[in-house]
N, C-alpha and C positions, 0 to 999 in steps of 0.2 A: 262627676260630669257624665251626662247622657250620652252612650254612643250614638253616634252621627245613624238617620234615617238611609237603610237603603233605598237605591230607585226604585226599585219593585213593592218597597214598600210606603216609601212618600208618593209615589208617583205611578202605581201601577197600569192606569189608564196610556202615560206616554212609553212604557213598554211594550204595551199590546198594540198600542198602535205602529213601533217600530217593526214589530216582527211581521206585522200586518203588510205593509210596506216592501218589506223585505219579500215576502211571499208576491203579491203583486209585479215585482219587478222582474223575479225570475220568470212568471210566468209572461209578462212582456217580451222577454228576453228569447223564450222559448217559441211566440208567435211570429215574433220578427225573424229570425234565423229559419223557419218552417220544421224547425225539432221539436215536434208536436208530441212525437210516440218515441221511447226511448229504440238506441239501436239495438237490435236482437243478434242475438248468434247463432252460429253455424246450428245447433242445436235445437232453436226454433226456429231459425229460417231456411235451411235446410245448405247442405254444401260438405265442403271435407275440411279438416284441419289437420295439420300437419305441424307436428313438433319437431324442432331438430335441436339435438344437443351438441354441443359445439367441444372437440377435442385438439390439444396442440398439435401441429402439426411442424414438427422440430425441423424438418427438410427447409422450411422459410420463414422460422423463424417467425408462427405462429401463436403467440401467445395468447393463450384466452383471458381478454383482459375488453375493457370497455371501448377504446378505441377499436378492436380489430371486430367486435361484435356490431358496431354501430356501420360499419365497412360493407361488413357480411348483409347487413338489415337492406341499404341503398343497391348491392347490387341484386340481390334477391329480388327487393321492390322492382328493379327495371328490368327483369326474367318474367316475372308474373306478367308488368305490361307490356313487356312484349308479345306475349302468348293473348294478347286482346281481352283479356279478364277486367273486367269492370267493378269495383267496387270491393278491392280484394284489401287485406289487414296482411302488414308485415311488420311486429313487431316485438323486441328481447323481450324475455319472463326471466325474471330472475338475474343470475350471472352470466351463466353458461347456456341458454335455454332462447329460441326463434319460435315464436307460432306464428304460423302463417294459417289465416282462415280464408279459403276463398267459395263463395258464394256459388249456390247452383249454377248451372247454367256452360256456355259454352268452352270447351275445354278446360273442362273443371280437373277431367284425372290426370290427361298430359301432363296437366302445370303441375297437380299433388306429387307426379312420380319425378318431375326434372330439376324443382326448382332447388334443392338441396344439394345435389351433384356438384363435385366440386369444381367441374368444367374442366377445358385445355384451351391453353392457348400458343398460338403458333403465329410465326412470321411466315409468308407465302409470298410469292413474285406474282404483281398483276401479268397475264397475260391481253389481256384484252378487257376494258370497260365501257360501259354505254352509260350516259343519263337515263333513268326511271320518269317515264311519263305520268305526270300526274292524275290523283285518279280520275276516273271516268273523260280523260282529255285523247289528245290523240297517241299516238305511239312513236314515240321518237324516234329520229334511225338512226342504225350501230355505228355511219357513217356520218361525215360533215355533209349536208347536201351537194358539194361540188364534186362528190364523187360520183360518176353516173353509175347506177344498178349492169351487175352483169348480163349479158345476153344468155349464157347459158351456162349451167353451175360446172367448178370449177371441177379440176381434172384431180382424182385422188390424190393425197401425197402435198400440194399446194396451198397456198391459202386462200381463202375464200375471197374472190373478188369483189361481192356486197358489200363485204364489210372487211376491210384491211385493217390493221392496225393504226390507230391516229398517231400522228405524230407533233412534235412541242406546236406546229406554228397552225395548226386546225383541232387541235383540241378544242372540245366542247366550250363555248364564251359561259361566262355568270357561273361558274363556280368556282369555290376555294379550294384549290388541293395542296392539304398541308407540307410543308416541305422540312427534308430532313437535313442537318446540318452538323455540324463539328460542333460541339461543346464547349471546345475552345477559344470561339470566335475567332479564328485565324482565317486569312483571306483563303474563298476556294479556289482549291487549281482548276486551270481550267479543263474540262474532261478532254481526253482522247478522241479522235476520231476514231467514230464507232463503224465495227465491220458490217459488213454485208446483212448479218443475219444476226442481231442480238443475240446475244447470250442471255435470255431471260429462264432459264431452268439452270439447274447444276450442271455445270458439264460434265457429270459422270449419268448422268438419268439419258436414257435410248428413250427417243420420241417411239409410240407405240405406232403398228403398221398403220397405213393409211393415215397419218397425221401429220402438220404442216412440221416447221422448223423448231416452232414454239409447243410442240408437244397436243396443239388444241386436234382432236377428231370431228369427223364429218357431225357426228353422233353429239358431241359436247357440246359440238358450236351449233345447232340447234337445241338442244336443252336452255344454253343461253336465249337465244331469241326465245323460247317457249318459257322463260322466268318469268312470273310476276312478281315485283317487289310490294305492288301494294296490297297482296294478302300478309297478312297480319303472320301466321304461319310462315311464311316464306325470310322473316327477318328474328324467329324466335328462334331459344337456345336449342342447337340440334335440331335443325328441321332433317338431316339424315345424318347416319354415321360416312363420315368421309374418310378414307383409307389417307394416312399421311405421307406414301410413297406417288400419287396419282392427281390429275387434274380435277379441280371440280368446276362448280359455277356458285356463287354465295350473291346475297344482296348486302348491302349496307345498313348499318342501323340506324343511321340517320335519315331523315323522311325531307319531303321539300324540293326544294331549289339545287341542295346539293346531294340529293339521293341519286346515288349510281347501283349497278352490277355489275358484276365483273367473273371473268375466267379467270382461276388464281392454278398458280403452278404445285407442286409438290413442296412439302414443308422445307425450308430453306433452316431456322431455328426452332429450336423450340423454345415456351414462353419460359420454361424452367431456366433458363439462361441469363433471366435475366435480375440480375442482383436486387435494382434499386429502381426508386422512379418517384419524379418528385413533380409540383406544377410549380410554376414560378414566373416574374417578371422578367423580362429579358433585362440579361446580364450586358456585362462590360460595358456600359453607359449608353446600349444600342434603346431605339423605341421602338415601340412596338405594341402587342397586346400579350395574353398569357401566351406559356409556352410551356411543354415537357418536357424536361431531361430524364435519360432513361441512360442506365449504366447497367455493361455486360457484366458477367464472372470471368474467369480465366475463360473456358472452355468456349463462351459466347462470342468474346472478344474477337480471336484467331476468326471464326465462321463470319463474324458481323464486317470486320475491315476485308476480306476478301469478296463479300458477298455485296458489300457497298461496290466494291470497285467493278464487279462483274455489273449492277444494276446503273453505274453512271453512266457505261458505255450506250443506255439503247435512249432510244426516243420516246416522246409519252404514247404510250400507255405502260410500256416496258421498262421502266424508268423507275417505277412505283412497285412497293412491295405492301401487302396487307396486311394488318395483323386481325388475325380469325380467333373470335371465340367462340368454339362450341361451334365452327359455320355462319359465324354473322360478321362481318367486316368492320370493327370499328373506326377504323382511321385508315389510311392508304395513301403515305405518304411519298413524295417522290424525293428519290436522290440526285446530287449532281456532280459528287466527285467520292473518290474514296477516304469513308472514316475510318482513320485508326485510333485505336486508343480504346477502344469500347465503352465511349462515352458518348453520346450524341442527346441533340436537340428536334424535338418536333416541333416547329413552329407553322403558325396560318392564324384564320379567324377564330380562334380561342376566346370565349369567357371563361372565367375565375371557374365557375361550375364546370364547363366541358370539360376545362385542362385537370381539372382535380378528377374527373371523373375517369379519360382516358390514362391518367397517374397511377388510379385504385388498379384497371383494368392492368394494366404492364407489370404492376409490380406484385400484383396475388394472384395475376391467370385466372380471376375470377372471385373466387374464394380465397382470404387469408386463413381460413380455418378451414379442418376436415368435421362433417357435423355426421353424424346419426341421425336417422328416426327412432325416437321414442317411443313416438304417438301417432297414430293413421286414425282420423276418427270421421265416419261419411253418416251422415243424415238426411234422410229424404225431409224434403219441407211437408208431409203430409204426417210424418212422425212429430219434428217439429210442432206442427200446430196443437197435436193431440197433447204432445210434452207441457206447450204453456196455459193450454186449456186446463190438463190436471193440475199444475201448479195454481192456476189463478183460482180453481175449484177450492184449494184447500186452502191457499190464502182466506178467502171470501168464508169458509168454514169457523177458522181457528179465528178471525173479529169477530163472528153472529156470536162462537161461544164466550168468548172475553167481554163482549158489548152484556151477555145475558147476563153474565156474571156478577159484571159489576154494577147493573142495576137493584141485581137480588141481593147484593149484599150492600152496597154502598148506597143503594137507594141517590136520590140527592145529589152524593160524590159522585154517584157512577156517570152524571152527566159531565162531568167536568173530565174523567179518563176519556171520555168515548168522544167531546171536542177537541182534546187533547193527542188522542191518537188519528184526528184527521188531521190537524197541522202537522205531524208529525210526518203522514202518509203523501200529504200536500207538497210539502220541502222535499223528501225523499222521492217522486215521480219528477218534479220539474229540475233537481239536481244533476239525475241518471241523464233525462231528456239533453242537458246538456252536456254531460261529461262525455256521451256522442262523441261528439264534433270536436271538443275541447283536447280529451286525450284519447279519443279513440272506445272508448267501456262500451262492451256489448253486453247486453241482457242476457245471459244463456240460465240452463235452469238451476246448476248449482249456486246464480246470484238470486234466483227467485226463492228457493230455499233457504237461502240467508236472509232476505229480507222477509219471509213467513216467524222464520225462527227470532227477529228483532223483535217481535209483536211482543213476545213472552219477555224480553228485557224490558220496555219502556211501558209493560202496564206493571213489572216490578217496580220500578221509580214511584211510579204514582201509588204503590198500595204501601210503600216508606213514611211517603210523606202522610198518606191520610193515619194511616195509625199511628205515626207519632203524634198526629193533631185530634187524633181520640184517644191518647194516653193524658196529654198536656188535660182536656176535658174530664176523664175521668177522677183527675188529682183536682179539678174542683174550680178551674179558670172556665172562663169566659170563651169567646169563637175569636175573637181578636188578640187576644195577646196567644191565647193556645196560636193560630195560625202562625204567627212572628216567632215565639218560641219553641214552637217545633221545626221551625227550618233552619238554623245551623245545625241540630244534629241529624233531619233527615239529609241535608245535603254533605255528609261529610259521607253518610252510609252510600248516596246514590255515585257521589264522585267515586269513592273505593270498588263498590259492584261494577260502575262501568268501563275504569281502568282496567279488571282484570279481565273484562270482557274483549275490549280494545284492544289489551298485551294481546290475549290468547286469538283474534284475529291477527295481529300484525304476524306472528311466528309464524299463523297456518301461510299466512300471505307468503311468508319469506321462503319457507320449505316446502309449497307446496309445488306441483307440476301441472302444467292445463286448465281446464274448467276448476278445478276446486280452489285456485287462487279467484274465481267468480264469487265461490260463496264468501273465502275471507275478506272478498272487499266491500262485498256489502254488507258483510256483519260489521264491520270495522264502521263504515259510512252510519248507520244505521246509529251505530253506539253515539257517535259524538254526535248525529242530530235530536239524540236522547237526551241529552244534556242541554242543548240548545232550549231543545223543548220545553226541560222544566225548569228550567230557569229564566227563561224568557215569555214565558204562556202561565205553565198551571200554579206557579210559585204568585206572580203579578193576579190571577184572574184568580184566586184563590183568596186573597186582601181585597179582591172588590167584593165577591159574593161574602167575607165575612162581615159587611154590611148591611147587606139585608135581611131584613126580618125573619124570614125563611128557613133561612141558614142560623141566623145568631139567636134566635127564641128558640133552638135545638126542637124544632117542627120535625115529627113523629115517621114526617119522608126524607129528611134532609138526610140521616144518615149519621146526623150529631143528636141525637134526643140525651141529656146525661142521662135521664131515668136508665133507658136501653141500655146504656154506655156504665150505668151502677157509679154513677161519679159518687165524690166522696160528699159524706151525708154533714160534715162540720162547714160547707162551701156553699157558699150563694152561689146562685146563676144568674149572668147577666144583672146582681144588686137586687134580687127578687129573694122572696123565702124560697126553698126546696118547696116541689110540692110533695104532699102527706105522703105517698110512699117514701120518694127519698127520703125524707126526715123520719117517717114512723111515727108518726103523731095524727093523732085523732084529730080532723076539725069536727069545731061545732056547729 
C-alpha cells in the first residue's frame, strides 16, 4: 500500500497560502493594537534597571516561593507609581530574581535607589486631618466652614483657633473613614465619656515646648497647611525620614473624593507586631462589602487593647489611628470602643482588590521578602540608540553575506533561502511587536544578538534539506521524487539541530540573570519559528518549484544541473538519455 500524500506535498499551494494568512493577520493584529515597532529596553531606550534578588527573611516567615515574590512584584509596582514614573516594568526573572526597568526621565534614580527597600510600617494617632483639595480646584479649609477664622493667631501653648480639631458631628461629609471593630462581632460598649483633652498621644510622650495638648507645634501645624498632597512626591515611599518618637504630617495614598492629610502622632505600634492579616467577607452572617482582619502577637496585643481604649475616648479626628508606610498613610481608621484580644476588623468601602491590597500592606510592612541589588544598570538613550544602530548594522551585515552566499553557491536554491529567511524575518518582527503588550518582552541588545545569531541556525536547516536533495540527484533520480525523498531524513537532522539549540536556550533562559535571559529568549523564539518556517514555507514551495522546468530540466543556474552534481552515469534524468559527458559517449 502507498503511504498516504502529505499536505505539503499533495497540496503545497494550501500550505503557502496558510502560512501566508497567518502572517497577514499578525500583521493586522499589530496595526490595530498601534504595536507597530517592537518594545525596546532600558538599553536602547535609555533608563536604569535594577535587579533585586530576593532572600528569606525568617523573622516573618518569609519564604521565597512564588506567592510571596508575586506579593513583592504588586507592592514594588505601586512604589514606582507612586514616585509618578510612567511607563515603568516590574517584573520576577526567574525564582528568586525582580527587574524592575524604569525608563528615562523624571525621578528615574529616586525610584532606582527606594523601590527595593524593605520599608516600615507603623501604627500612629491621627492628630489632626483635612480633606485634599482637588487638583488645580480651590483649597479646602482645615475647618467645617461654620467655624469662623480667628481674629488674631493664637497665644503659644494652645490650639490653633483656625483650625480646631473636628469633631464626630462636623466632620468632613462624602467621605468613607474605614472603621475599626472587634473581630469577634460582639456588640460595642459603649465608649466612656471622653475628658477634657483627649489622650491622643501616649501618655508617657511630653508635648514639646510651645505645643497644644495633642503635641501639634506652631511650626507643624503650618507644615500641615503648607502640604500639598497633589504632588505626586508628597504621597511616595519616604518622601523624608520621620523620627518614630515625634510628630509629623503625611498624606494619604489614596487620591479623590477621599484623599485627606493629616498630623499623625508618635509611633503608637510597630507594623512588626503584627502577626497575620487577611481580606475577607464579613463574617457572622453580618452584610456588608470586603473587610480586613488583622491579628497582633503577644507583644502587639497588650499595646493594641490598651491603645484602642485610649483612642475610643476622643472625638473624630482623634479617634482614628494611621497606619504609615515608609510616610504615606494607607488607611486611618477610626475606633469606638476598646479591642481586646488582638484581633480586630477594618471595615468601610472596601473592593476585593483594596482589602487584599491593605491585607498585603499589614501583614509584610511592605515587603514579605528582604531582596539585594544584584544589578544597577543606567543607560543614556543616546548610548541606546548607538547600541541598536551597531546591532541593526551587523544584523543587515551577516544577511548581505548569507544572501551572497547562497546565490554563489546554490545559484537557483539560493532564492528560495533568501525568501525563506524573510518569512522567517517577517514572523519573527510582528511576534516580538506583539509579545510587547502581551507579556511585556522588550528588545534590549542581547535579544538583538540573539536574533543576529538565529540567521546562522535557519540558513542551516535550509543548506539540510538542499543537500540531501542534491545527494537524492546525484544517485541518479529525478527533481520530484529526490525533493519528497529527501525530506524525511532532512527533516529528522533539522528537528534534532534545532532541539538542541532550543534545550541550550531554554537552560541559558533558566540560569541566566538580566539582559542575557534577552538573548535566550530570542534564540529560543527564533528556533521554533525555524521549524515553522521549513515546514510550512520552503519544504511546500520547494514541491512547487520542482515543477518547473527550470528547476526539474537541472538548468545550469538552478543549482540542480546532475552534470555539476556528477549524478550517477547508469541513471536517466528526468526519462532523457544522460548527456555525452555524463555517459562518456561520443555522439555522432
Amino acid at each position: 500500500m502507498a503511504a498516504p500524500k502529505s499536505s505539503s506535498r499533495g497540496h503545497p499551494g494550501r500550505v503557502l497560502a496558510f502560512i501566508g494568512v497567518v502572517i497577514v493577520a499578525l500583521y493586522a493584529i499589530m496595526f490595530s493594537t498601534g504595536d507597530k515597532t517592537p518594545r525596546l529596553g532600558i538599553d536602547l531606550a535609555g533608563g536604569t534597571s535594577v535587579t533585586l534578588t530576593a532572600k528569606a527573611d525568617q523573622g516573618r516567615n518569609g519564604a521565597v516561593n512564588k506567592r510571596n515574590m508575586q506579593t513583592a512584584v504588586e507592592i514594588i509596582r505601586q512604589r514606582v507609581n507612586a514616585f509618578g514614573v510612567s511607563e515603568a516594568e516590574v517584573q520576577t526573572e526567574g525564582d528568586k530574581n525582580i527587574v524592575i526597568s524604569i525608563p528615562k526621565g523624571k525621578n528615574e534614580k529616586e525610584t532606582a535607589e527606594q523601590v527595593g527597600q524593605t520599608a516600615k510600617l507603623f501604627f500612629r494617632p491621627v492628630l489632626e486631618a483635612a480633606p485634599v483639595a482637588p487638583q488645580g480646584g480651590t483649597k479646602l479649609p482645615l475647618t467645617p466652614p461654620s467655624t469662623p477664622p480667628a481674629s488674631a493667631p493664637p497665644a503659644a501653648g494652645t490650639p490653633s483657633a483656625s483650625a480646631p480639631p473636628a469633631t464626630e458631628s462636623n466632620k468632613p461629609q462624602g467621605r468613607v473613614i474605614p472603621n475599626l471593630k472587634d473581630a469577634s462581632g460582639a456588640p460595642t460598649p459603649p465608649p466612656t465619656t471622653p475628658p477634657a483633652t483627649p489622650p491622643a498621644t501616649p501618655p508617657t510622650s511630653t508635648p514639646p515646648a510651645g505645643a497644644d495638648a495633642n503635641g501639634i507645634t506652631p511650626e507643624l501645624r503650618a507644615k500641615f497647611a503648607d502640604l500639598d498632597c497633589n504632588r505626586p512626591e508628597n504621597r511616595g515611599l519616604g518622601a523624608e525620614p520621620i523620627p518614630e518618637d515625634k510628630p509629623t504630617v503625611a498624606c494619604s495614598r489614596t487620591q479623590g473624593e477621599n484623599a485627606e492629610k493629616y498630623i499623625l502622632g508618635p509611633v503608637l505600634i510597630p507594623g512588626t507586631d503584627v502577626s497575620s492579616s487577611k481580606a475577607q467577607l464579613p463574617q457572622n452572617g453580618t452584610v456588608g462589602g470586603w473587610e480586613v482582619e488583622l491579628k497582633f502577637s503577644d507583644s502587639g496585643t497588650n499595646k493594641f487593647t490598651k491603645i484602642t481604649g485610649d483612642l475610643a475616648q476622643g472625638k473624630y479626628p482623634t479617634n482614628r489611628f494611621a497606619i504609615d508606610l515608609d510616610g504615606v498613610v494607607v488607611s486611618a481608621p477610626s475606633v469606638k470602643s476598646e479591642i481586646p484580644g488582638g484581633s480586630a476588623v477594618i471595615s468601610g468601602d472596601f473592593t476585593r482588590s483594596s482589602a487584599n491590597d491593605l491585607s498585603n500592606v499589614l501583614k509584610y510592612g511592605a515587603l514579605p521578602l528582604s531582596f539585594t541589588k544584584s544589578d544597577v544598570t543606567t543607560v543614556s538613550a543616546s548610548l541606546g540608540g548607538d547600541q541598536l544602530r551597531g546591532g541593526l548594522i551587523a544584523g543587515a551585515i551577516g544577511i548581505v553575506l548569507v544572501i551572497l552566499y547562497s546565490l554563489f553557491y546554490y545559484r537557483g536554491l539560493g532564492l528560495v533561502s533568501i525568501a525563506s529567511l524573510v518569512v522567517s524575518a517577517a514572523l519573527t518582527y510582528a511576534i516580538m511587536c506583539l509579545l510587547g503588550r502581551s507579556i511585556g518582552f522588550a528588545l534590549n541588545l542581547p535579544a538583538v544578538c540573539g536574533a543576529i545569531a538565529a540567521i546562522g541556525i535557519t540558513v542551516d536547516s535550509f543548506i539540510v534539506y538542499f543537500e540531501r536533495i542534491r545527494d537524492e540527484i546525484r544517485e541518479g533520480r529525478t527533481l520530484r521524487p529526490a525533493v519528497e525523498k529527501a525530506w524525511p531524513r532532512a527533516r529528522r537532522t533539522i528537528l534534532v539541530s534545532d532541539a538542541v539549540s532550543f534545550l541550550a536556550a531554554a537552560v541559558l533562559y533558566i540560569v541566566s540573570v538580566g539582559k542575557v535571559q534577552g538573548f535566550a529568549f530570542t534564540l529560543g523564539l527564533t528556533t521554533l519559528l525555524d521549524v515553522v518556517v521549513v515546514f510550512l514555507f520552503t519544504k511546500p514551495l520547494m514541491t512547487m518549484l520542482a515543477r518547473r522546468r527550470f528547476f526539474a530540466d537541472g538548468h545550469k543556474w538552478s543549482g540542480l544541473d546532475p552534470v555539476a552534481l556528477g549524478a550517477n552515469q547508469r541513471q536517466s534524468y528526468r526519462g532523457r538519455r544522460p548527456r555525452g559527458r555524463a555517459a562518456g559517449v561520443k555522439e555522432a
